[in-house]
C-alpha positions, 0 to 999 in steps of 0.5 A: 310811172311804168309797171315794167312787169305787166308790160313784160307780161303783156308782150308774154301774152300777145307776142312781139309782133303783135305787142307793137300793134297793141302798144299802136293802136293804144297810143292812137285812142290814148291820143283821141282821148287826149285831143278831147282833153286838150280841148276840154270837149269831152262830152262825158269826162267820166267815160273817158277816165275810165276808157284811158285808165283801162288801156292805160293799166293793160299797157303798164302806164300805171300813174295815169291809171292811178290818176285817172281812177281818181279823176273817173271817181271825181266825175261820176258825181260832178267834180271831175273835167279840165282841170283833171284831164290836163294833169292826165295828158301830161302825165300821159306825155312824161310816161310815154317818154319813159315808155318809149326810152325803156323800149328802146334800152 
């Protein structure tokens, strides 16, 4: 779910201080992202996969990057939207769990 050695890589690369203001400003577009897919009004479902699976691999949140790779695959020839996004927001939900109770430990 979480790829402990990058988000340790991460946090190597930036600092502490400035790890909380990337895993911020993460959690606040992965939010953006999310409201659309919640609401189905993505205007290109394709960009979208493809915005969260970036940040989201960056961060270490490594199923929703898988699933968005194969949803953003999907919609570049038109299979792809809802459905998909609905898997995505919650896997994205359980991994921030997970993200959050490892941080904490």
């Amino acid at each position: 779910m979480i790829d402990w050695g990058r988000v340790s890589e991460l946090k190597g690369e930036v600092g502490d201080e400035a790890f909380e203001e990337v895993t911020e400003i993460f959690l606040e577009e992965a939010e953006r992202i999310l409201g659309k897919f919640d609401t189905g009004a993505s205007s290109n479902w394709e960009e979208d996969f493809h915005f969260l699976k970036s940040s989201a691999l960056n961060m270490g949140f490594s199923e929703v990057a898988q699933l968005c790779q194969s949803a953003e695959v999907r919609a570049r020839v038109g299979g792809a939207g809802a459905s998909d996004a609905a898997a995505i927001a919650a896997r994205f939900r359980a991994s921030l769990a997970a993200f959050e109770q490892g941080r904490a430990s």
